[in-house]
C-alpha positions in Angstrom: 45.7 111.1 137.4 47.2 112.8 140.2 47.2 117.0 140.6 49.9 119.2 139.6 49.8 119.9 143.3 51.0 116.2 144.4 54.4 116.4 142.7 57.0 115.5 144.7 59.8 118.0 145.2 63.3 117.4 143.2 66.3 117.5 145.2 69.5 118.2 144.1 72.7 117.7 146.3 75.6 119.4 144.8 79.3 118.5 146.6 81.4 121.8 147.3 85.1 120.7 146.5 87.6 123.0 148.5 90.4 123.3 147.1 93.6 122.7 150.1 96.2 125.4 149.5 99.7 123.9 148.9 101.9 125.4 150.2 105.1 126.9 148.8 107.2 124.1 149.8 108.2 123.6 145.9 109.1 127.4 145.5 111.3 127.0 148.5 113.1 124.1 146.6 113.4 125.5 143.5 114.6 128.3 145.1 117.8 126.8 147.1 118.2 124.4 143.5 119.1 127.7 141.5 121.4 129.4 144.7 123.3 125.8 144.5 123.2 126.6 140.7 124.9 129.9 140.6 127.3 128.8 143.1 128.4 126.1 141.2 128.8 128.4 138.0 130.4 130.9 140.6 133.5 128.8 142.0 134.0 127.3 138.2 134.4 131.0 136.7 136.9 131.8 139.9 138.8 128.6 139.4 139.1 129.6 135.2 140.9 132.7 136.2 142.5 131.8 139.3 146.1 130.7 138.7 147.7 126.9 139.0 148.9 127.8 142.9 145.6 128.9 143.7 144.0 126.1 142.2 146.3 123.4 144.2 146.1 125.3 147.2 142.0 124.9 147.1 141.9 120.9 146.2 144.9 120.9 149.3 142.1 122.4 151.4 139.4 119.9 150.5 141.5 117.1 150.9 142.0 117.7 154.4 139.9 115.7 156.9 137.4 117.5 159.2 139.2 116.3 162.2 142.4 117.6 160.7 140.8 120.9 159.8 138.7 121.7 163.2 142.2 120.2 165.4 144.8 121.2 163.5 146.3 117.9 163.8 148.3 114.9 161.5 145.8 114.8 157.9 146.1 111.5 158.4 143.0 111.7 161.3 145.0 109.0 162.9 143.1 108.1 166.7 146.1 106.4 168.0 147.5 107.6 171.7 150.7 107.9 171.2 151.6 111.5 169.7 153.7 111.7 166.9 154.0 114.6 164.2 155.6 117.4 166.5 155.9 117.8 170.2 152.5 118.7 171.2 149.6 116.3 170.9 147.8 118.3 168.0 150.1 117.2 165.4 150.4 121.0 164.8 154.2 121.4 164.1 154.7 118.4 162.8 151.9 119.3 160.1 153.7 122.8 159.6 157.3 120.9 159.2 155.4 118.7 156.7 153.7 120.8 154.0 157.1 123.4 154.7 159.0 120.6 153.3 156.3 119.9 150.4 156.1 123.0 149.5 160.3 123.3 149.4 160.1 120.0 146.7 156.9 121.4 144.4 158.7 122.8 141.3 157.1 126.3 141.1 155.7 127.9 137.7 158.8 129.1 136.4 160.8 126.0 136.8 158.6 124.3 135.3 158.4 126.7 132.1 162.2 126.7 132.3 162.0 122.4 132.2 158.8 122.4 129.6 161.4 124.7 127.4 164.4 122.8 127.9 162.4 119.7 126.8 161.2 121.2 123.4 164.7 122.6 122.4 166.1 118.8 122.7 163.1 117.5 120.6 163.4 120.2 117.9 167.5 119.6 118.2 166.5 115.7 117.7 163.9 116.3 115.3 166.3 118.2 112.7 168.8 115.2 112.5 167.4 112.7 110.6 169.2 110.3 112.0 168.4 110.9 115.7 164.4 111.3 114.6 164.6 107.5 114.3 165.4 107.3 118.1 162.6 110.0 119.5 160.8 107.3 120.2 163.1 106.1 122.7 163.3 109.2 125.1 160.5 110.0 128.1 160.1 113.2 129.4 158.7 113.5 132.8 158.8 115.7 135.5 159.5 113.7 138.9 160.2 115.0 142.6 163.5 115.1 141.7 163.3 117.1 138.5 163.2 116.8 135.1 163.7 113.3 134.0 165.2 112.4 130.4 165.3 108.4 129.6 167.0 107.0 127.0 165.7 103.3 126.7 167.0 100.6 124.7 165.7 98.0 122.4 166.6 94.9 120.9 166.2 96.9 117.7 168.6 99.8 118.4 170.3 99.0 121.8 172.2 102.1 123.4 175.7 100.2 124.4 176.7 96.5 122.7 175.4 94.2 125.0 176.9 93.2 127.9 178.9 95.9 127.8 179.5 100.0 128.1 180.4 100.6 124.3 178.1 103.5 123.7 176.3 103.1 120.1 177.2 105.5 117.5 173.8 106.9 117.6 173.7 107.0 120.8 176.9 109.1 121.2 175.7 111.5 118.6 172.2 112.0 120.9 174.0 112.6 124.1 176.3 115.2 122.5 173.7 116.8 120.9 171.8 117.1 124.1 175.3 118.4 126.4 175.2 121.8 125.1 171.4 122.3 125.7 171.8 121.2 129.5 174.3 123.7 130.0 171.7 127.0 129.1 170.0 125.7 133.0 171.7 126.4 136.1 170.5 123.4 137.5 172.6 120.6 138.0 172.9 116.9 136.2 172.5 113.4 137.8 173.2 110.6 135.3 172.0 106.8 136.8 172.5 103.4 134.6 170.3 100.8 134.5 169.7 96.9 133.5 167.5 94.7 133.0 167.5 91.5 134.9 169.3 89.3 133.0 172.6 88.4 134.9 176.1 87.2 134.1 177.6 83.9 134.5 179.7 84.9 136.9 177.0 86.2 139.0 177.7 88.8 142.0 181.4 87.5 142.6 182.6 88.8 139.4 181.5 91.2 136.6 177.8 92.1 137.4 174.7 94.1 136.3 176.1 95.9 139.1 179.0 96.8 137.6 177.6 97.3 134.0 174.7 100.1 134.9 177.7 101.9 136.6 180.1 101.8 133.9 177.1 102.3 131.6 176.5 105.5 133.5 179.8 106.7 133.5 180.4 106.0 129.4 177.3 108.4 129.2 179.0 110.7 131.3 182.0 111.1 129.2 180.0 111.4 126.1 178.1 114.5 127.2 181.7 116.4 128.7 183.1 115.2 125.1 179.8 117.2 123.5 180.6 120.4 126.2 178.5 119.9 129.2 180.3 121.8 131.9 181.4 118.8 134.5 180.8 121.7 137.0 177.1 120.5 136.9 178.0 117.1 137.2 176.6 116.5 141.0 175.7 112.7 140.7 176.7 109.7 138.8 175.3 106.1 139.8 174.2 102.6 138.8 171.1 100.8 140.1 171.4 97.1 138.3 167.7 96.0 138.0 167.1 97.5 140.9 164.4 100.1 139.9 162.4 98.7 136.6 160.0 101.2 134.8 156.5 100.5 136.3 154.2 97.7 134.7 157.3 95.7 132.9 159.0 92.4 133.3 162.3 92.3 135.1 163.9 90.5 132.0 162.1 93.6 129.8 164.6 95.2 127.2 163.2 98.5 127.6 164.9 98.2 131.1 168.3 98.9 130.0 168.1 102.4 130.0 170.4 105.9 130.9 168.1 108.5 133.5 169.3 111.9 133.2 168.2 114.3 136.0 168.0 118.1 136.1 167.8 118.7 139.5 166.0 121.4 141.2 168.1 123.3 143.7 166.3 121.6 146.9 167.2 118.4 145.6 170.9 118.8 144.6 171.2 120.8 148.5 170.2 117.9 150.3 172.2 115.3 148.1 175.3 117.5 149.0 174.2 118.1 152.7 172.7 114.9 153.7 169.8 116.0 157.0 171.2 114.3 160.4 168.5 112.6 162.0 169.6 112.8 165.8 170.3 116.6 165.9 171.6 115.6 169.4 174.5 113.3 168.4 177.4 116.3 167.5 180.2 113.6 166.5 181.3 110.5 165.6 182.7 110.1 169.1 179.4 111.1 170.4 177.5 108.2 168.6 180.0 105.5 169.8 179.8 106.2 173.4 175.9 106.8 172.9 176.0 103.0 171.1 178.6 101.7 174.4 176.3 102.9 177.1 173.1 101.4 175.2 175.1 98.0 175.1 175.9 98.2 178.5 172.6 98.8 180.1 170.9 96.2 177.8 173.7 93.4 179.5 173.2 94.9 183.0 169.3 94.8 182.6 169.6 91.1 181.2 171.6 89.6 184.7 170.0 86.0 185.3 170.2 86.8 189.4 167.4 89.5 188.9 164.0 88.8 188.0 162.8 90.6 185.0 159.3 92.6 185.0 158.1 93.9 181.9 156.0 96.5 181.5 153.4 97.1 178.9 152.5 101.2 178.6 
């Protein structure tokens, strides 16, 4: 038995861990995550109280490219080498001419209160007759570049004229003089278009047409409204379109087709239909354009001569 002496020592290896210090990576995170935050919660409480221009002129601004926005230039970001837009390369006038002009067509606020008011006295006017109720469904309200549009659409149910023809229904001569005297409380003035479906006539272009129906069409509903007292003093425009122009997503042959398009106009729009823009600012006169047309003529012959070789150069 060995002595209390002999033991052999116990040994005991403990491992220190050291903790590694992270970092603050994560605060730095967390911390950019909640500026983004407020920022976000900051532009949607501006945009709540800011008012409708505002509003369009900020989704204007971030719909225009970065090219366009550092340059100046066409928001098209176009990289083709020939300039176009305005005289100088940039695009710059051009781009000034162009939202001039937009801004000219966009109905403002109060035009549009004046439309969205004119549009619910004609549905509460409809809505009292009993009889014109029944055809509420047959009017669109919509609010185009032109101004505010009014359809009256037909059925095979309850057509607007006898077919193939420009007798106005009773109905529907009771609803456009019950609208005439509304249209007069605007300023504004009236454009009345017919329209068809593409169903033609035997006769075909030569004779009696859809042509000729959406016209006369047009022009029956024209009389109805002066016979209901719309001042013909706002009368500005009165046209037919045959098939022409069908309502979006519809067959050519649709019924719904055949339909009357009343117009209030905005003042922009009835300006240029009475003072139509001249392209070539530098053509003065009549005169003017034929000699331009002679000399063109002449110079196209004299450059075509089969005794002289012709070179053609590509710029």
């Amino acid at each position: 038995m060995s002595k209390g002496g002999d033991k052999r020592p116990i040994v005991i290896r403990r491992k220190k861990v050291v903790h590694a210090h992270h970092g603050g990576a994560w605060k730095i995170a967390l911390a950019d995550f909640m500026t983004a935050l407020m920022a976000f919660f900051l532009v949607l409480w501006l945009l709540s109280v800011s008012s409708e221009e505002t509003r369009r002129g900020v989704a204007e601004y971030f719909s225009t490219p970065l090219v366009t926005a550092i340059t100046g230039g066409d928001r098209s970001g176009s990289t083709s080498v020939i300039p176009g837009g305005g005289p100088d390369p940039t695009h710059s006038d051009g781009e000034r001419a162009r939202i001039d002009s937009l801004q000219r067509t966009r109905p403002s606020m109060q035009e549009r209160n004046f439309f969205r008011d004119l549009q619910e006295r004609i549905e509460r006017a409809i809505e009292r007759d009993p009889e014109l109720r029944q055809l509420r469904n047959q009017m669109r309200f919509d609010l185009t570049r032109e101004g505010l549009r009014i359809q009256l659409l037909d059925t095979d149910q309850r057509p607007m004229f006898e077919l193939g023809s420009d007798q106005v229904a009773p109905y529907m001569r009771s609803l456009l003089r019950t609208i005439a005297p509304l249209l007069n409380e605007l300023p504004n003035e009236l454009s009345i278009s017919g329209h068809t479906d593409s169903v033609p006539y035997a006769g075909g272009y030569r004779g009696y047409s859809n042509w000729e129906l959406s016209n006369d069409r047009a022009n029956a509903s024209r009389r109805e409204l002066i016979a209901g007292g719309f001042d013909p003093g706002q009368l500005l425009r009165v046209s037919g379109f045959a098939d022409r122009v069908l309502l979006p997503e519809t067959e050519p042959t649709d019924p719904i087709n055949r339909r009357i398009e009343l117009v209030v106009l905005f003042p922009e729009i009835a300006d240029a239909i009475r003072n139509p823009t001249v392209m070539d600012s530098g053509t003065s006169s009549p005169e003017a354009s034929i000699d331009a047309l002679e000399a063109s003529t002449e110079a196209q012959i004299e450059s075509t001569q089969p005794d002289e070789p012709q070179v053609q150069t590509l710029e």
